[in-house]
C-alpha positions as CSV (number, residue, x, y, z in Angstrom):
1,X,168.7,70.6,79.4
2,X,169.8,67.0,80.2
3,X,168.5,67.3,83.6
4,X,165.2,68.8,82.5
5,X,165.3,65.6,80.6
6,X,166.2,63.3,83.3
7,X,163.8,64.8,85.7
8,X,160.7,64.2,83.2
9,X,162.0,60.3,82.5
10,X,162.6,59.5,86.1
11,X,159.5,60.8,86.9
12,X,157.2,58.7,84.0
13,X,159.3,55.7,85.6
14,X,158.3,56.8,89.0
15,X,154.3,57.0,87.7
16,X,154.2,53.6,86.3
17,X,155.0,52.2,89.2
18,X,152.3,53.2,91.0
19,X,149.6,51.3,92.4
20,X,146.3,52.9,91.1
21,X,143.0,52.9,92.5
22,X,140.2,51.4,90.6
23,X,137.5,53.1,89.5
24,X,135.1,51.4,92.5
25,X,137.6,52.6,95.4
26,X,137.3,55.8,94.2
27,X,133.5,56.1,94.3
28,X,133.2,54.4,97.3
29,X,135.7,56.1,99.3
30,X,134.5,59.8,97.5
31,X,131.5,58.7,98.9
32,X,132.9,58.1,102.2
33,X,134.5,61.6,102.4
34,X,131.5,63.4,101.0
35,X,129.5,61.2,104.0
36,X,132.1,62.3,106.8
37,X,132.1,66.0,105.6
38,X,128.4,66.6,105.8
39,X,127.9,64.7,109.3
40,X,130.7,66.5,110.8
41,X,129.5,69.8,109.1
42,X,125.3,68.9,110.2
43,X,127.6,68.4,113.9
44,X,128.9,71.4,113.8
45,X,125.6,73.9,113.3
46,X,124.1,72.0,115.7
47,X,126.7,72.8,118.4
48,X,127.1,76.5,117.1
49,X,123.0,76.4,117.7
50,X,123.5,75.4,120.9
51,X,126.0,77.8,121.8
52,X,124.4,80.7,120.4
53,X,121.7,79.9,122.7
54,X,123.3,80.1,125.9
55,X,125.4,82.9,124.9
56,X,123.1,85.0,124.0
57,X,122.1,85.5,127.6
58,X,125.6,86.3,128.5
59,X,125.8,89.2,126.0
């Protein structure tokens, strides 16, 4: 049980020293992610479009 316990305290010692994001970092770099996923996702239909075009032929 003692290590249980020293587990949980080393680990509430670990959190507070962490460096935490403010609340504007976080919207802005969600943003950012949410920004890079639907670009690379439009990317990709469009070349799956474009392959399924010349495909086709092929089969």
């Amino acid at each position: 049980m003692a290590t249980v316990k020293g587990f949980f305290r080393d680990a509430w010692l670990e959190l507070q020293r962490v460096i935490w994001p403010t609340q504007e970092n976080v919207v802005k770099l969600t943003g950012f992610v949410v920004a890079v996923v639907v670009v690379v996702g439009l990317f990709m239909f469009l070349w799956s479009s474009v392959l399924s075009v010349f495909t086709r032929h092929l089969f």
